[in-house]
C-alpha positions in Angstrom: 6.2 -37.6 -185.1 6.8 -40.8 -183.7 9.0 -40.7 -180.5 10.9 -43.8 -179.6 13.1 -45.1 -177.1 15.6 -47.5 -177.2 16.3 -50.5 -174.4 19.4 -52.2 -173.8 19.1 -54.8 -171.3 21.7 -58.0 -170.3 20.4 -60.7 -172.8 20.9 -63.8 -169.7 20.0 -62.0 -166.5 16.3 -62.6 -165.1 16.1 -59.6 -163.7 16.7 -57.4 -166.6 14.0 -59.5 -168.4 11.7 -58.4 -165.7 12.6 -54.6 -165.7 12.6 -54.5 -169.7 9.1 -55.4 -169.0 8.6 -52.6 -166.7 10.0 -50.5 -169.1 8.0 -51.6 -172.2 4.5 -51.1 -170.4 6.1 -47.6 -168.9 7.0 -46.3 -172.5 4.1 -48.0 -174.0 1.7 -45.7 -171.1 3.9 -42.5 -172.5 3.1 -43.3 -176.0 6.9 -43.9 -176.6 7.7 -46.5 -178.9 10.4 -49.2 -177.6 13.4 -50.1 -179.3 15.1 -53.0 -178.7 18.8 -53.5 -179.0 20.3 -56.9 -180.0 23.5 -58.4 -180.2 24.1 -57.3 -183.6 22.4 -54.1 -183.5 25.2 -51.7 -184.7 24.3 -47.7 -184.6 23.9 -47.2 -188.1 21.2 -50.1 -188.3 18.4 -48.3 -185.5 15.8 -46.0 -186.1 15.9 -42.4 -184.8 15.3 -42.4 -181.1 15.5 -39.9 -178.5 16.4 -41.1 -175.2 18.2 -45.1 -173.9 17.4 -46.8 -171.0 19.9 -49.4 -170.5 19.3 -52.8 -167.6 22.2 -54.3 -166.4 25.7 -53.0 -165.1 28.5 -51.4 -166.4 29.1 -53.9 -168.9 25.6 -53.0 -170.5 25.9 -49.5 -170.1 29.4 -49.6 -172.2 27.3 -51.4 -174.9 24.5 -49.4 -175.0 27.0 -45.9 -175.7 28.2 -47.8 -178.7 24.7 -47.0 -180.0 24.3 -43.5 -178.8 27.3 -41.5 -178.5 27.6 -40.9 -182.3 23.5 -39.4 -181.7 24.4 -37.2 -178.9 21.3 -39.0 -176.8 21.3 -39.7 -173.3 20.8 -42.8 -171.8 19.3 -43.7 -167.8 21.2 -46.6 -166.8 19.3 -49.4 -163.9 22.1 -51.3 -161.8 21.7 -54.4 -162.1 25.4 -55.1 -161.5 27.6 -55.8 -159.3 28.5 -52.0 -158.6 26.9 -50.4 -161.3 29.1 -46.6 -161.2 27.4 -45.3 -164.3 23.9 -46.5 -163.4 21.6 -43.8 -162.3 18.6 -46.0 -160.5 18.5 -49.5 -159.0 15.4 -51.4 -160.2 12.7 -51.0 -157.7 12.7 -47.0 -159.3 11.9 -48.5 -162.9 8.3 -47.3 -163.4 9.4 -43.7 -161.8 12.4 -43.5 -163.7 10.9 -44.1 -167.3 8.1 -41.2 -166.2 10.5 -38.8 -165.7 12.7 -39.9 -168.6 9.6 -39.9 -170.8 8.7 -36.4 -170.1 12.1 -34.8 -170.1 12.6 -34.5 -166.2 16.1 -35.0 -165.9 19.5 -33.5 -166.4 22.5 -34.3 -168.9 25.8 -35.1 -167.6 28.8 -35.5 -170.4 31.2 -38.0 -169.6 34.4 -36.9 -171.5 35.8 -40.0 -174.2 39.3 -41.3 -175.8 39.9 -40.8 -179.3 42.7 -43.7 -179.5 44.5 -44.4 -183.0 47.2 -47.1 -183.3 49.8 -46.9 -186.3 51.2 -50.6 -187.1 54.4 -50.9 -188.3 53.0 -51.7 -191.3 52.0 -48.0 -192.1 48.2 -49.4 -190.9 45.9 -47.1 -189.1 43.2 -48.2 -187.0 41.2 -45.9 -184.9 38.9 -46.4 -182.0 37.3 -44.6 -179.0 36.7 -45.2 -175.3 34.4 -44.2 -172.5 36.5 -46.1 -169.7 40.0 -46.4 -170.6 41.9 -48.2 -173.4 44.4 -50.6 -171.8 47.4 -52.2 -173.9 48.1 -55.7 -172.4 50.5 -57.9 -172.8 50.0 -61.2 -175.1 53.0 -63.4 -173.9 52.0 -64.2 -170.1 55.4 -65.4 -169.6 57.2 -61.7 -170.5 57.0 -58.1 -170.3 56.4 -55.8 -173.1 59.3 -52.7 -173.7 57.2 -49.6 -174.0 58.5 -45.5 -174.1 56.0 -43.5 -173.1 55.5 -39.8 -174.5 53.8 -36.8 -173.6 52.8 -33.7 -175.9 55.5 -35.1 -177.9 58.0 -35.4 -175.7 59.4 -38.9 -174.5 59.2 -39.2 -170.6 60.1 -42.8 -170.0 61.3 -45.8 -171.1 60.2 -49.3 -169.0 59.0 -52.9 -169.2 55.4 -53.8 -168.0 52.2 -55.7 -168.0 50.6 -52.8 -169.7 49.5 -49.9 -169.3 45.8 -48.3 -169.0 45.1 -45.0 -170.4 41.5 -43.5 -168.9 39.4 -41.1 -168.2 37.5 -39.7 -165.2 34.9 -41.9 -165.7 37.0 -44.8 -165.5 39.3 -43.9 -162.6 36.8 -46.1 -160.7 37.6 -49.3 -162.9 40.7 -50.9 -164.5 43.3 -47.9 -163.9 41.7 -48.0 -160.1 42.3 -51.7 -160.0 45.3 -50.7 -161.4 46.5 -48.5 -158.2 45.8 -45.5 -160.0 44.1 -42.2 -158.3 39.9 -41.8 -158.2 39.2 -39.4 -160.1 36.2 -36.6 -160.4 33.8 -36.6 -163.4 34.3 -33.3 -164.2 38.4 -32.8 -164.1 39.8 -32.5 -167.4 42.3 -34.7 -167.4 43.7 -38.1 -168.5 45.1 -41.2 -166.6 47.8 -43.2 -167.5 48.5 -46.3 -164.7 51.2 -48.7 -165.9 50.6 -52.3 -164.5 53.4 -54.1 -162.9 56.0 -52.1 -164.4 59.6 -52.7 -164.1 61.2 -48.9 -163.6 61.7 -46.9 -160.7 59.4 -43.9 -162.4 56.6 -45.7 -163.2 53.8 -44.2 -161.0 50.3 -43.3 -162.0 49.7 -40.0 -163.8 47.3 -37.2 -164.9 47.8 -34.9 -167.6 45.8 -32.0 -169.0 43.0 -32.1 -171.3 44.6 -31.1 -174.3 47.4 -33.1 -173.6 48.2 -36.2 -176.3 49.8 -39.7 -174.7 51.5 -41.9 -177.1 52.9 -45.3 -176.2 55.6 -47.1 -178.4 55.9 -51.1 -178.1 59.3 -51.1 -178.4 60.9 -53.2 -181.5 63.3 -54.9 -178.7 60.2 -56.0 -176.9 59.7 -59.5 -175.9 56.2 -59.6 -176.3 53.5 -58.1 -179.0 50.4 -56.3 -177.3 46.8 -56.2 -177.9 44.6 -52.5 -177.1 41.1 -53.1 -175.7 38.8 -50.3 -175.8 36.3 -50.5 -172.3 36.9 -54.1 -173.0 34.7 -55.0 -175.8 37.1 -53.7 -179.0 40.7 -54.9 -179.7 43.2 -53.9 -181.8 46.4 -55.6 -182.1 49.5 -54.1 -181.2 52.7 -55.7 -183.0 56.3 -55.1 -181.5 57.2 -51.3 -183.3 53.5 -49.9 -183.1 52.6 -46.3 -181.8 49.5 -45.6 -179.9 47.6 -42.3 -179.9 45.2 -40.9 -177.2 43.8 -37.8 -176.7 40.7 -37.0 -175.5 38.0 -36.7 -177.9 35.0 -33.9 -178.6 32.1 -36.2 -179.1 31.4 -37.5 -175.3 28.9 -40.0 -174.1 25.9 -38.4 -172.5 23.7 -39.7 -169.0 20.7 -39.3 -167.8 20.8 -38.1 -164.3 17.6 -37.9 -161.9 18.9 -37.2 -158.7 21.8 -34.4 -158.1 23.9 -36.4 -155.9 27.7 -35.6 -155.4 30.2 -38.2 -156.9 31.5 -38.6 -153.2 28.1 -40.2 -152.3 28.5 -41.9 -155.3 31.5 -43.5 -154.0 30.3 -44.4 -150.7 27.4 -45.9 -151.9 29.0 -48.2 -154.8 32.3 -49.0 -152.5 30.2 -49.5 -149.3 32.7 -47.4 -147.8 32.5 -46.4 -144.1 31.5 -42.8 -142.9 30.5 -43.8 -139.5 31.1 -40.7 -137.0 30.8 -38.2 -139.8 29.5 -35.0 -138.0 29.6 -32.6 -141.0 25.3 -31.6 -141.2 22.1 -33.3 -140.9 21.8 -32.9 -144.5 23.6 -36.4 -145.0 21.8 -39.5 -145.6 23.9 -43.1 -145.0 23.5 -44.4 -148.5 22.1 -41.5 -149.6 21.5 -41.7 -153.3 23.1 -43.3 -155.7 
């Protein structure tokens, strides 16, 4: 049975150029047989493969689990970013890294997802997902949008905003943290909802349970139509009256991970962030793994 492997890698940067060619010769030496990802590769049109290794930054990674969520196979991500949180390895571990891949020497860790629906007012459905967050932004600059928010099927609020970003764990680290919302750990089940720039007195950041649903109603007196983009690659447009859906979803997006490091080195490393006079055990490294 042939066994192949499939390789995402940023189509401009010359570094990922050089690492796909690490990789090829790696899989090629494992008897694995490449396959390579292009713009308009969709996961319907690939082969069977068993494993993803994915060159570039977070950007590339969010591509590359557009092809294997739906297959349940995991994928080793190489930073070659700018922080790279979901890479596993930076590029001078390629050859390493593909070895252990290759021969099933590595962990899974499931990163929970979105299941996100928007109803139109129409009476159109359109459904999505997201491994980051789904974030409903404004399309007037010069406005605010008029949004209720409801939990569990309850309304909590009613405010104007820039938007609003709905994530998960795994991306508490990116918009919703640019967002002033809270860092969250991989493994709490819970979901984030940070308005931007709202316009309310309770409008601060929250988490809710894992079987909680969010909805978000533009508001018919709102001023300005939005737009949903899922980890910022797929849009849906959000007309004044619509309803969006999130709730977390049972299909998650699985990684590759060598090295058993905690999420708190994680963050120290990606941030840079300062530790000096930590006296807690020997058994800390300053930018220990990543």
């Amino acid at each position: 049975m042939t066994r192949r492997a499939l390789v995402v890698a940023h189509r401009t940067r010359p570094e990922a150029v050089e690492a796909r060619e690490v990789v090829l010769r790696e899989l090629a030496a494992a008897g694995v047989e490449p396959v390579l990802a292009t713009d308009d590769s969709t996961a319907a049109n690939l082969p069977d493969f068993e494993m993803a290794i994915v060159l570039g930054g977070d950007g590339t990674i969010l591509r590359a689990a557009e092809l294997t969520r739906e297959r349940g196979v995991p994928m080793l991500g190489v930073n070659l970013g700018h922080i790279g949180f979901l890479a596993e390895i930076e590029p001078d571990n390629v050859p390493a890294a593909v070895q252990r891949l290759t021969t099933g020497d590595y962990e899974v860790e499931e990163r929970a997802t979105l299941e996100v629906r928007v109803l139109a007012p129409d009476g159109m459905r359109s459904e999505n997902w997201a491994l980051n967050e789904a974030t409903m932004e404004k399309t007037d600059a010069s406005t605010m949008i008029e949004v209720i928010v409801e939990v569990d099927g309850r309304p909590l609020s009613t405010f104007g905003t820039d938007g609003l970003v709905l994530a998960t764990p795994t991306g508490s680290t990116a918009h919703a943290f640019s967002g002033g919302g809270p860092v969250v750990w991989p493994d709490v089940d819970g979901l984030i909802v940070v308005p931007l720039a709202a316009h309310a007195l309770f409008a601060r950041p929250l988490v809710v349970g894992r079987s909680s649903k969010v909805a978000v109603e533009v508001l018919g007196r709102s001023a300005s139509d939005a737009m949903l983009v899922c980890d910022g690659r797929r849009r849906i447009a959000m007309p004044a009256g619509s309803r969006l859906e999130v709730q977390r979803s049972d299909l998650p997006v699985r990684l590759a991970r060598l090295s058993p490091a905690p999420f708190t080195w994680r963050l120290v490393s990606k941030f840079g962030l300062s530790v000096e006079g930590w006296r807690g055990g020997a058994r800390y490294v300053p930018g220990g793994p990543s």
